[in-house]
C-alpha positions as CSV (number, residue, x, y, z in Angstrom):
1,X,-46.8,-32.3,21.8
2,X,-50.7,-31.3,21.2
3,X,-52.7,-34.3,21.0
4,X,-56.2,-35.6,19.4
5,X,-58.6,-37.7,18.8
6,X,-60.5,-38.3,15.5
7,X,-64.4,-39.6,15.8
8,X,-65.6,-40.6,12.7
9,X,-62.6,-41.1,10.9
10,X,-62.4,-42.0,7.6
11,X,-59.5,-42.4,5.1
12,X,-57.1,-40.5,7.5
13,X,-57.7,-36.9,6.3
14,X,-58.6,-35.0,9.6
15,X,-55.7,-37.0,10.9
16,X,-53.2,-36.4,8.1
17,X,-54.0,-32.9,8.6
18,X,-53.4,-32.7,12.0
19,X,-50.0,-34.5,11.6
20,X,-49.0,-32.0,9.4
21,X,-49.5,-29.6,11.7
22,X,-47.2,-31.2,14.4
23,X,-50.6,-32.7,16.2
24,X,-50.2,-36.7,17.4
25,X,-53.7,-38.5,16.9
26,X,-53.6,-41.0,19.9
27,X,-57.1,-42.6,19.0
28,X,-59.7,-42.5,16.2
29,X,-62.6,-44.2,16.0
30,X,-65.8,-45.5,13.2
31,X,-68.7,-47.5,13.3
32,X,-68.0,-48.4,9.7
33,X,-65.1,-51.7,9.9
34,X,-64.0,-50.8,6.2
35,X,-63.3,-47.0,7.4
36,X,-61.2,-48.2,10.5
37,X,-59.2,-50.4,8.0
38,X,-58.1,-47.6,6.0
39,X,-57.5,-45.3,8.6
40,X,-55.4,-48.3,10.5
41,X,-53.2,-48.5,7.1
42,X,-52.5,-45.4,7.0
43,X,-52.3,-44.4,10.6
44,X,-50.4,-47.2,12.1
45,X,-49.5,-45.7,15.1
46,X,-53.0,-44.6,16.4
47,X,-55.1,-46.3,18.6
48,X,-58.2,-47.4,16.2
49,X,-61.7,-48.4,17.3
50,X,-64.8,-50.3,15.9
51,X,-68.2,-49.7,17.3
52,X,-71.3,-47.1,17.3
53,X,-69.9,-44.1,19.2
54,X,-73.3,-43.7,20.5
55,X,-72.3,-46.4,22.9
56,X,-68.8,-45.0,23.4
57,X,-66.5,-45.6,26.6
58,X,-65.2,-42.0,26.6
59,X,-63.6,-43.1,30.0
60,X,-61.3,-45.2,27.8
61,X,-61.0,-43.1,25.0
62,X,-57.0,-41.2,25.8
63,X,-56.7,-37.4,27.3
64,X,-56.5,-35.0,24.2
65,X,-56.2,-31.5,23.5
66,X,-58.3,-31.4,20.5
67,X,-61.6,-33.3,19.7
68,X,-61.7,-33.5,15.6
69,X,-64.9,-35.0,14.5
70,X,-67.2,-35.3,10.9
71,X,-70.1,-36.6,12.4
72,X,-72.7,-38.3,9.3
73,X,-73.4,-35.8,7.5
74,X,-76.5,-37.9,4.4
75,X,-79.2,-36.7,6.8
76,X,-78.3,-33.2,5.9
77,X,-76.9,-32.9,2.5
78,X,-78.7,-31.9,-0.3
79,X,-78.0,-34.8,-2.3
80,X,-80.2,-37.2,0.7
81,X,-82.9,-37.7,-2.0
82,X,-86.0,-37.2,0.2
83,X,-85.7,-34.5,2.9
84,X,-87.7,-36.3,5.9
85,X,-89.1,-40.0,6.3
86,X,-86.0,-42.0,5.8
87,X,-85.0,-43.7,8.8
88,X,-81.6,-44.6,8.4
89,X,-81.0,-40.0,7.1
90,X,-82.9,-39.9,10.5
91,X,-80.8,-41.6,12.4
92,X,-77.5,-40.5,10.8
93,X,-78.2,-36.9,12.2
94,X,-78.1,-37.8,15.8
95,X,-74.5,-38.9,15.4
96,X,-73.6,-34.8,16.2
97,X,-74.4,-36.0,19.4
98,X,-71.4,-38.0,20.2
99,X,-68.5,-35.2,20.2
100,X,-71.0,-33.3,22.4
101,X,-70.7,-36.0,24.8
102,X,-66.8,-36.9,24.2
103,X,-66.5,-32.9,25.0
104,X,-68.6,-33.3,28.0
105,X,-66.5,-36.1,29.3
106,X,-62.7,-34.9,28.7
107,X,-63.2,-31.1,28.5
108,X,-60.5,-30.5,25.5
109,X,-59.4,-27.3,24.8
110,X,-60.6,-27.2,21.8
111,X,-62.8,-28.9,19.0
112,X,-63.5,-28.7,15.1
113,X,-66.7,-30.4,13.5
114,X,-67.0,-30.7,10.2
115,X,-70.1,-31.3,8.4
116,X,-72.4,-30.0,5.0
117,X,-73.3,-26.4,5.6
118,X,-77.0,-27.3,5.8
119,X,-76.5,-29.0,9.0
120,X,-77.3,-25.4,10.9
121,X,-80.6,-25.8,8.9
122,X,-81.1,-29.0,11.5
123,X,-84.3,-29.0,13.7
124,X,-82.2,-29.6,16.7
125,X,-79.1,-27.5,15.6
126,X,-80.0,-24.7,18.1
127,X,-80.5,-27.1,21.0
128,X,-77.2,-29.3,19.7
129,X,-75.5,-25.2,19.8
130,X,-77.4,-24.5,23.3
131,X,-75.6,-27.9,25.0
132,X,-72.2,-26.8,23.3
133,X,-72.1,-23.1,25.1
134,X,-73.1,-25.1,28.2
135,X,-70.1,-27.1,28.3
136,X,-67.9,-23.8,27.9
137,X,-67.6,-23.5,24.7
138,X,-67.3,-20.7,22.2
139,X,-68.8,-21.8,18.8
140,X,-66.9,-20.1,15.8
141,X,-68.4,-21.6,12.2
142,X,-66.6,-21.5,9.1
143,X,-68.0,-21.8,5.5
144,X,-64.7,-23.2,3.4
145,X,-64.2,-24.1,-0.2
146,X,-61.8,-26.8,0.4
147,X,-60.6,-25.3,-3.3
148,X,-59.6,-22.4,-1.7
149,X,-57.1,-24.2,0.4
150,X,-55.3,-26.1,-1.8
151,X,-57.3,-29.6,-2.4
152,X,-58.0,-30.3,-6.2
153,X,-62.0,-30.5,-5.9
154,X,-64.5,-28.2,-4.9
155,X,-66.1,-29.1,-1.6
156,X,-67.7,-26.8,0.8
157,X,-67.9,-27.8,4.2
158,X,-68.7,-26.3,7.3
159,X,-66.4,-25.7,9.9
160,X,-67.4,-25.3,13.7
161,X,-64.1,-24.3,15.6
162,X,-65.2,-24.4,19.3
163,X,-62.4,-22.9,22.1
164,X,-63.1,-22.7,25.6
165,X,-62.2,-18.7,25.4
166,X,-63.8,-15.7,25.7
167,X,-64.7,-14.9,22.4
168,X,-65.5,-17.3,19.5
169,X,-61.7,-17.8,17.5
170,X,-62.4,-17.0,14.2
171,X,-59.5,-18.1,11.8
172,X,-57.8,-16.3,9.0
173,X,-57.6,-18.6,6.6
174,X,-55.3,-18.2,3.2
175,X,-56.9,-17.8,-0.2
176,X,-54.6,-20.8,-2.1
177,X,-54.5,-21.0,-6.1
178,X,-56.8,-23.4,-7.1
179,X,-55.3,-26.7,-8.4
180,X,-56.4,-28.9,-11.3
181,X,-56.9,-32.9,-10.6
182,X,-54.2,-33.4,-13.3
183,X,-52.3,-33.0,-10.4
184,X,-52.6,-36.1,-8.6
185,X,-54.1,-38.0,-11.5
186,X,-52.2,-39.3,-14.0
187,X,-55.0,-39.8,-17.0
188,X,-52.1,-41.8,-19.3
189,X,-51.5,-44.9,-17.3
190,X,-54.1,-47.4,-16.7
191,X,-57.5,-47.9,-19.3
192,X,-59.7,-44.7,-18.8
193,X,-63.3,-44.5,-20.4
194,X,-65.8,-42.1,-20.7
195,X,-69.1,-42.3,-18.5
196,X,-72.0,-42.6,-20.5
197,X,-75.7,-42.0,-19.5
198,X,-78.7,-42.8,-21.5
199,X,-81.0,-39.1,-22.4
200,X,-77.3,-37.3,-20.9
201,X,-74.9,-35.2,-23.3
202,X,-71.3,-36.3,-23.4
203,X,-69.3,-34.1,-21.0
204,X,-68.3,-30.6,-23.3
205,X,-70.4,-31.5,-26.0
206,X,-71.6,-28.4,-27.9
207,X,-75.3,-27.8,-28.1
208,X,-76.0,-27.0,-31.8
209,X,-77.0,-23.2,-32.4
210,X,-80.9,-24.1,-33.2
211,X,-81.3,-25.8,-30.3
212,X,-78.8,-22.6,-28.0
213,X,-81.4,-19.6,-29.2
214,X,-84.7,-20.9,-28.3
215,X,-82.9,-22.2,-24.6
216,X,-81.6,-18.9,-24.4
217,X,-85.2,-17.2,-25.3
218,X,-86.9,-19.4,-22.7
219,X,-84.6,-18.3,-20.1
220,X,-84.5,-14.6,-21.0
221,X,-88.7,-14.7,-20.6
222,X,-87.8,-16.9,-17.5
223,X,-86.2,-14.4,-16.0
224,X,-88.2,-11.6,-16.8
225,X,-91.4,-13.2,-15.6
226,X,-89.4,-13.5,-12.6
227,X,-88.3,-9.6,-12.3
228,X,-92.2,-8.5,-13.2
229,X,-93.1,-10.6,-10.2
230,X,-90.4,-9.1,-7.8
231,X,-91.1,-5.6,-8.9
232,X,-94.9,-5.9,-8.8
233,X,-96.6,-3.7,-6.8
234,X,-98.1,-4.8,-3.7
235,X,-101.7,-4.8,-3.8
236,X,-103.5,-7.8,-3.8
237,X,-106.7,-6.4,-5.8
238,X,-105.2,-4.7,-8.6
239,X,-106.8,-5.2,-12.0
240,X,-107.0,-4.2,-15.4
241,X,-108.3,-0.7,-16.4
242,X,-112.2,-1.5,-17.2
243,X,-113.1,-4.5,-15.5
244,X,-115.0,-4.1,-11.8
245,X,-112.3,-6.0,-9.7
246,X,-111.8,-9.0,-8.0
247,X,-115.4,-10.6,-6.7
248,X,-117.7,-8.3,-9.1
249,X,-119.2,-9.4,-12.1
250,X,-120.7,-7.2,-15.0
251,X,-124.6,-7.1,-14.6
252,X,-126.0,-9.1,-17.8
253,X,-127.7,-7.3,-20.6
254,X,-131.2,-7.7,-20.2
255,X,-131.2,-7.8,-16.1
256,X,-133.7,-6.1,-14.7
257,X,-133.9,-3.3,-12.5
258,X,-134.4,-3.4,-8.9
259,X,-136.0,-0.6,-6.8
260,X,-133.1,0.9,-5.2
261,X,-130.1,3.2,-7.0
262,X,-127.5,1.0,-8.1
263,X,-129.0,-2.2,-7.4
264,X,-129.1,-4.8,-10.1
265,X,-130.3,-8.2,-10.8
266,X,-129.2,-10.8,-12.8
267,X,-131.2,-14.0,-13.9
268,X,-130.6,-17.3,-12.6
């Protein structure tokens, strides 16, 4: 039977995943105790670890024949608030680091990271690449909708698939019907209330039609403020028909003439 292990696992869905695909996850592993928990409840019969895998034992970590991993992924998201000068977004990003290490170690077949799709936009994402390809590696990324393959929620992920094979493996993946959340939530049983936010509109409230045309107005002009600018042509001096350009200024009514053709004076 194929075999893996799961860094970073939370609830169990790498893991559920794989099982459904005939794959036995021998050991998975989080920093986080509350994430382990989970994963323990409903994994029983994998091998489950507590601890920074920074400071991994990859020498006791099981032989595998697939590395799953979904290293942190705050430091890269949009939704990280500010985009530099947070220390703990800082140090969340060089958690990509341990699968590189786990790969270096065992040398499994194959691997699949999962993280936000800005994480190519990483500073050290062409060195983190660079040390991948070293190690054998043929890096294949994937930009999924998990909608598209079934789960009830929109959530795009990035995919690196990384086989030690010629060529990068770039998988076919099937376009599924998009399914509702009614499907796995049952809105009759138990109390549900609506979210309310000061300064928000309820969720499908109608905005009256006074306050639709002059939004709609605004973001016609928007728009073509923006197409004027695209389609501007590219010279850094034009000007109006009439005035003397950028830099020049008209001579003053009652300046005097200088000695000279064309030369003009203008007071204080």
């Amino acid at each position: 039977m194929t075999t893996a292990i799961d860094l970073f696992a939370g609830l169990g869905g790498w893991s559920t995943g794989a099982r459904a695909a005939g794959v036995q996850v021998l050991w998975a592993a989080n920093h986080w105790p509350v994430a382990v928990e989970w994963h323990s409840a409903n994994h029983p019969d994998t091998q489950h670890v507590c601890q920074d895998l920074h400071q991994a034992r990859w020498e006791q970590v099981p032989a595998h024949d697939i590395l799953l991993a979904s290293p942190c992924c705050q430091g890269h998201a949009k939704a990280r608030g500010k985009k530099s000068g947070n220390p703990e977004h800082d140090a969340s990003r060089s958690t990509a680091w341990a699968p590189v290490s786990a790969l270096e170690f065992h040398r499994p077949q194959a691997a699949v990271i999962e993280n936000v799709p800005e994480f190519t936009d990483w500073v050290l994402y062409p060195a983190w690449l660079q040390a991948v390809q070293a190690l054998g590696y043929q890096a294949a990324p994937h930009i999924v909708d998990c909608a598209d393959l079934g789960v009830p929620q929109h959530r795009v992920r990035l995919f690196m698939v990384l086989t030690r094979s010629k060529a990068p493996l770039m998988l076919q993946l099937p376009q599924e019907r998009h399914v509702p959340a009614a499907s796995f939530l049952d809105f009759d049983a138990g109390r549900w209330s609506p979210i309310e936010k000061p300064g928000h509109a309820r969720p499908g409230a109608q905005r009256p039609p006074a306050l639709r045309r002059p939004l709609h107005h605004a973001l016609l002009r928007q728009r073509l403020r923006h197409h004027r600018t695209r389609h501007q042509p590219p010279n850094r001096h034009h000007h109006h028909p009439g005035s003397l350009g950028p830099g020049r200024r008209r001579p003053h009514a009652n300046a005097k003439r200088q000695r000279g053709p064309g030369r003009n004076v203008v007071p204080g």
